[in-house]
C-alpha positions as CSV (number, residue, x, y, z in Angstrom):
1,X,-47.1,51.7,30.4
2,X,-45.2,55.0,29.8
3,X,-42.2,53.6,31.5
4,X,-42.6,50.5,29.5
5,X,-42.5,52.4,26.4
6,X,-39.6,54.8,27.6
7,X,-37.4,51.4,28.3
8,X,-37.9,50.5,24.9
9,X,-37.0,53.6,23.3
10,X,-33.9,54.1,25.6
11,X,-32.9,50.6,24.7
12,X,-33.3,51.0,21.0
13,X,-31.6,54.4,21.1
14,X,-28.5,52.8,22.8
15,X,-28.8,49.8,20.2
16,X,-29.4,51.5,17.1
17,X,-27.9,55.4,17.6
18,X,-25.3,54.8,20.0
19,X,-27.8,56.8,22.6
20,X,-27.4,60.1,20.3
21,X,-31.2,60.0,19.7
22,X,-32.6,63.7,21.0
23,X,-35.1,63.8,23.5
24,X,-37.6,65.3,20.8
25,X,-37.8,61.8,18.9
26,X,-37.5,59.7,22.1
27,X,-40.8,61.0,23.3
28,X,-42.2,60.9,19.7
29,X,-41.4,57.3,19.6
30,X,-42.4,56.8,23.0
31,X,-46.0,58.0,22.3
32,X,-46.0,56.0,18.9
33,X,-45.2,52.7,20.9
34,X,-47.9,53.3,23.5
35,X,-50.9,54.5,20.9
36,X,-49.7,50.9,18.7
37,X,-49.7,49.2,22.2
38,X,-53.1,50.3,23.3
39,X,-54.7,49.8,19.6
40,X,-53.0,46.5,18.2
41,X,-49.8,44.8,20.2
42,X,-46.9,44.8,22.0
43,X,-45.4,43.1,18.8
44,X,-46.7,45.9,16.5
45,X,-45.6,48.4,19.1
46,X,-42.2,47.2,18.9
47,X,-42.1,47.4,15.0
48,X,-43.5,50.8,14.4
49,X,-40.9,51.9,17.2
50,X,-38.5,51.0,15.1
51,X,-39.5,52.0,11.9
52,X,-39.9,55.5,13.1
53,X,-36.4,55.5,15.0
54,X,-34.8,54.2,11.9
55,X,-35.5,57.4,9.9
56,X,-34.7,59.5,12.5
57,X,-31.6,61.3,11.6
58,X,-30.0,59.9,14.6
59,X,-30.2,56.6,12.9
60,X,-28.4,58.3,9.9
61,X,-25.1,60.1,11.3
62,X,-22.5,59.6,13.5
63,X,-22.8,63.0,15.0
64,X,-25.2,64.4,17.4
65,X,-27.3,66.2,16.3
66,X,-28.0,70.2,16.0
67,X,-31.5,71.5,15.3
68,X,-30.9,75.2,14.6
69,X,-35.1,75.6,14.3
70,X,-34.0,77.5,11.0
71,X,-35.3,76.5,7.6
72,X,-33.3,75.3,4.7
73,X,-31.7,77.3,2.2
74,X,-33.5,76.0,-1.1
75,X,-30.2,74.0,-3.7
76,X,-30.3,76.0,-7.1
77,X,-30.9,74.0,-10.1
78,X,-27.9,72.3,-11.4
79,X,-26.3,74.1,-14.7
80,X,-27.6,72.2,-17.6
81,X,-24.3,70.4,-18.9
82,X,-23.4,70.3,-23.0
83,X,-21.9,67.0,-22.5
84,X,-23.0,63.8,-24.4
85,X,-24.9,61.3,-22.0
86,X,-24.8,57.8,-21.8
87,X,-26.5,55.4,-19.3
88,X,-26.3,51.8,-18.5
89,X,-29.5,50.5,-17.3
90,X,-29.4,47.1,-15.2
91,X,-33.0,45.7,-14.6
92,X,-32.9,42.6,-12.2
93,X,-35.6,40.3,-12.9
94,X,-36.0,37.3,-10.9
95,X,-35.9,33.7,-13.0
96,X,-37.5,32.8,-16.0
97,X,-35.3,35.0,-18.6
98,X,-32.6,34.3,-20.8
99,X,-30.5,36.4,-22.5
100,X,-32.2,35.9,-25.9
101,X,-35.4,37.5,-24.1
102,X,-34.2,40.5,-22.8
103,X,-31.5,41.7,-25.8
104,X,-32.4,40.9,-29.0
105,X,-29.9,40.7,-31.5
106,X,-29.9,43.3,-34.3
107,X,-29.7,42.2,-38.4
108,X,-26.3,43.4,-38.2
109,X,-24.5,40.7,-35.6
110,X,-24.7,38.3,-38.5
111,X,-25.1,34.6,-37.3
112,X,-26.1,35.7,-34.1
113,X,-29.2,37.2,-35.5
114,X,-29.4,34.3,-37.4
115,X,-29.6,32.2,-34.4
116,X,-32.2,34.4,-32.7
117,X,-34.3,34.3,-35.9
118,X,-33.9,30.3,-36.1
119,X,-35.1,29.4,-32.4
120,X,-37.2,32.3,-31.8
C-alpha cells in the first residue's frame, strides 16, 4: 500500500503544487494516507491527504521552496500610531433580518425614528 499512497501524493503534488511539494511533506502525507487507510478508508485517506497538503507551504507559493533549518527572527511590535481610528464592521447574517433589526434609528433622524417607533 506504500506505493498506493506514494501515487496519490505524487498525483496531488503535480495537481495542486505544480510538483514543487519537497520530499519532506510527500512522505508526511504519504504516511498520513496509509495510517487513515489502515484505520478508516480509502475515502478518508484521500481527504486527510489533502487537507494536510493544502497547508503545506507548497500549496501556498509559487516558488520552491528553501528550508534554511534556521529559526525566525521574532516581528517587533508595531509603533503605536496617534491617528484617529475608525472601522466599518460588516456582519453577514443569513435571512431573517431587515434593516430596521440590525440599525436602529436614533431620536435625531426625525420621521425615520418615528417610523421605527410606530411599527416596532
Amino acid at each position: 500500500n506504500n506505493s498506493k499512497a506514494d501515487d496519490v501524493v505524487a498525483e496531488l503534488a503535480t495537481l495542486l503544487t505544480s510538483g514543487r511539494l519537497s520530499q519532506e511533506n510527500r512522505q508526511y502525507i504519504a504516511d498520513q494516507y496509509n495510517s487513515t487507510y489502515h484505520a478508516i478508508d480509502q475515502a478518508t485517506a484521500l481527504h486527510v491527504a489533502q487537507q494536510i497538503l493544502i497547508t503545506s507551504p507548497e500549496f501556498a507559493s509559487t516558488n520552491p521552496i528553501i528550508k534554511s533549518g534556521q529559526p525566525r527572527e521574532p516581528s517587533s511590535r508595531p509603533t503605536p500610531s496617534d491617528m484617529p481610528y475608525k472601522a466599518i464592521v460588516y456582519v453577514y447574517l443569513f435571512g431573517g433580518m431587515d434593516s430596521f433589526y440590525m440599525l436602529s434609528p436614533h431620536s435625531s433622524c426625525g420621521r425615520l425614528y418615528d417610523e421605527y417607533r410606530d411599527k416596532r
